[in-house]
SEMAR-927640 format. One record per residue (C-alpha): residue number from 1; y, x, z; chain; residue in one letter. Coordinates in steps of 0.25 Angstrom, whole numbers. Layout:
REM SEMAR-927640
<num=NUM	yy=Y	xx=X	zz=Z	cadena=A	residuo=A>;
...
***
This chain:
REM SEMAR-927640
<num=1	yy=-37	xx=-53	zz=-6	cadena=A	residuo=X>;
<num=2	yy=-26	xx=-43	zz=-9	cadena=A	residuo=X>;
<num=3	yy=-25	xx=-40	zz=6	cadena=A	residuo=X>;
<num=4	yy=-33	xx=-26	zz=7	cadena=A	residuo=X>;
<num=5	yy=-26	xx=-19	zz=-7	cadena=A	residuo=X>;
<num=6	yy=-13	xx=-19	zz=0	cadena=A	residuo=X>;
<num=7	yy=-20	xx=-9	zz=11	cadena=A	residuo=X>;
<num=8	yy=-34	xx=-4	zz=7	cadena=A	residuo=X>;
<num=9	yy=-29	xx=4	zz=-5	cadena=A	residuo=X>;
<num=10	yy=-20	xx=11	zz=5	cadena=A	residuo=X>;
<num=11	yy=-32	xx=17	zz=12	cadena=A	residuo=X>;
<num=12	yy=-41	xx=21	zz=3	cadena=A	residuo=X>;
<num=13	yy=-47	xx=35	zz=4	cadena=A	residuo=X>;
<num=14	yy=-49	xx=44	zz=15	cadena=A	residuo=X>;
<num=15	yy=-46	xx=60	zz=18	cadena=A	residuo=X>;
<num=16	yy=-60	xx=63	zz=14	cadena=A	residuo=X>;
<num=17	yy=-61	xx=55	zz=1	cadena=A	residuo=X>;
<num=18	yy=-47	xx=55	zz=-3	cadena=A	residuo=X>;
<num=19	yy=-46	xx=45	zz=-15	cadena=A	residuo=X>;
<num=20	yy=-29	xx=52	zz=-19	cadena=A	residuo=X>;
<num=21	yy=-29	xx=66	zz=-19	cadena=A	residuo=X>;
<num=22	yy=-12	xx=67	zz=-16	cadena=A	residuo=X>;
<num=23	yy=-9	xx=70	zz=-1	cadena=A	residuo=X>;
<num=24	yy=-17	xx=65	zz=9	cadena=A	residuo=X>;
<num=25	yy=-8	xx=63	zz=19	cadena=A	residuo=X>;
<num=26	yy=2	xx=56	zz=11	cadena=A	residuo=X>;
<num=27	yy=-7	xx=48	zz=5	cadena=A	residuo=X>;
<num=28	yy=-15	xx=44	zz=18	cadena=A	residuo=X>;
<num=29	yy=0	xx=40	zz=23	cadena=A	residuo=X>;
<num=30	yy=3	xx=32	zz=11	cadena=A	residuo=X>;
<num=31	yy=-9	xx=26	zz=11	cadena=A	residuo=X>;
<num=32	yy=-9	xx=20	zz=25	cadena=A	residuo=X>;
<num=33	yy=6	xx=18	zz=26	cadena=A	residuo=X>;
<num=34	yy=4	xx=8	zz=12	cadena=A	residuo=X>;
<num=35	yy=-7	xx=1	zz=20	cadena=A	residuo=X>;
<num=36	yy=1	xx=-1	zz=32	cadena=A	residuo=X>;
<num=37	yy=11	xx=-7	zz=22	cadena=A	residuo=X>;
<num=38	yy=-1	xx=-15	zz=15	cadena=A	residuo=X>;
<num=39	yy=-5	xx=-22	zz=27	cadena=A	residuo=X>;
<num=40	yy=11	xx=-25	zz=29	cadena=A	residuo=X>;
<num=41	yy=13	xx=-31	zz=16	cadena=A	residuo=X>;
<num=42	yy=-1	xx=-40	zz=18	cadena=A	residuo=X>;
<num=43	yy=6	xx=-45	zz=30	cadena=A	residuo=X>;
<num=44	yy=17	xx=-50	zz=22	cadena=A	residuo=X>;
<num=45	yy=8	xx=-54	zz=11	cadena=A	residuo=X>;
<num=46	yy=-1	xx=-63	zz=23	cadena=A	residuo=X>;
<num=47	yy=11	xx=-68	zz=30	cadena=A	residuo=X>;
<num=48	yy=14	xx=-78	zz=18	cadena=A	residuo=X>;
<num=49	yy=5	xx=-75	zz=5	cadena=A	residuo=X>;
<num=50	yy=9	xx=-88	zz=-3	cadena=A	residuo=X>;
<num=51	yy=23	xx=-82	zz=-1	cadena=A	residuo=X>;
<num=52	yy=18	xx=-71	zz=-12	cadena=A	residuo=X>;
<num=53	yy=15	xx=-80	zz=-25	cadena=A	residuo=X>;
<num=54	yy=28	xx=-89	zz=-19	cadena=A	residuo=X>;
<num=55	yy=39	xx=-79	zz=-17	cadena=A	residuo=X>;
<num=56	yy=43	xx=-69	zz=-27	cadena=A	residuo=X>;
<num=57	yy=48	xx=-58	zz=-17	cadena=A	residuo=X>;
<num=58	yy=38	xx=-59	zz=-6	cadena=A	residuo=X>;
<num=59	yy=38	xx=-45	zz=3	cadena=A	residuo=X>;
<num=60	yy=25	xx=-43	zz=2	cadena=A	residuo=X>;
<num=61	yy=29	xx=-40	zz=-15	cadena=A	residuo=X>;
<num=62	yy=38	xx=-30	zz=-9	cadena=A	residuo=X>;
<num=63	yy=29	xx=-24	zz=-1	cadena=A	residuo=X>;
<num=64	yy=16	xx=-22	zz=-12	cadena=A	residuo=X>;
<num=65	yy=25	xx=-16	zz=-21	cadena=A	residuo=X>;
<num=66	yy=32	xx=-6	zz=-12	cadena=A	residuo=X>;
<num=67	yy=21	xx=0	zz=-7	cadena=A	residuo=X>;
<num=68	yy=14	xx=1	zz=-21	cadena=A	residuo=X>;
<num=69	yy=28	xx=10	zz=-24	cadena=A	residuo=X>;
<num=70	yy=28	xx=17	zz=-9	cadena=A	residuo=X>;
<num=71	yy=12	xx=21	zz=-15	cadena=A	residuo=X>;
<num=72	yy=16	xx=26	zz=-26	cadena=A	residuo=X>;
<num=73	yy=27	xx=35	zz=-21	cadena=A	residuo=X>;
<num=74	yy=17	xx=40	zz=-9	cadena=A	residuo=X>;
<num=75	yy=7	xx=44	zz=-22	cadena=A	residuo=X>;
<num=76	yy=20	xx=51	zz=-30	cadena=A	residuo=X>;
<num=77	yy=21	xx=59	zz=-14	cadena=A	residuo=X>;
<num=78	yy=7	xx=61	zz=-12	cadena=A	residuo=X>;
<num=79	yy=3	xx=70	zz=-24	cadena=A	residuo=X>;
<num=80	yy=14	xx=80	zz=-27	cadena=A	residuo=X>;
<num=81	yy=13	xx=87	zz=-40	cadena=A	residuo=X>;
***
């Protein structure tokens, strides 16, 4: 069920309705490059999901929260004050 929020959040918006208003290009390249890294942390979450309630350190953990900090540091880039 949790599948589609590690990607789709990623790709909302499109140049002609921009939902973020920073740079576009950064934010477009963010954007996908954190989907791409979505779909490889759901890969790792598939491979073995009981091994998510069972195992304290499980990569995937690793993963969801690096790219929620790699987000936030593309935003701080994206819109220069």
């Amino acid at each position: 069920m949790i599948s589609p929020f590690f990607v789709l959040p990623w790709l909302l918006g499109h140049p002609g309705q921009p939902i973020l208003t920073g740079n576009t290009w950064m934010l477009t390249g963010l954007g996908i490059g954190l989907a791409v890294w979505g779909v490889y942390t759901l890969t790792l979450v598939l491979k073995d999901p009981k091994a998510l309630a069972e195992v304290e350190n499980h990569p995937s953990w690793t993963h969801m929260y690096l790219m929620i900090m790699v987000a936030q540091v593309g935003f701080v880039i994206a819109y220069p004050v």
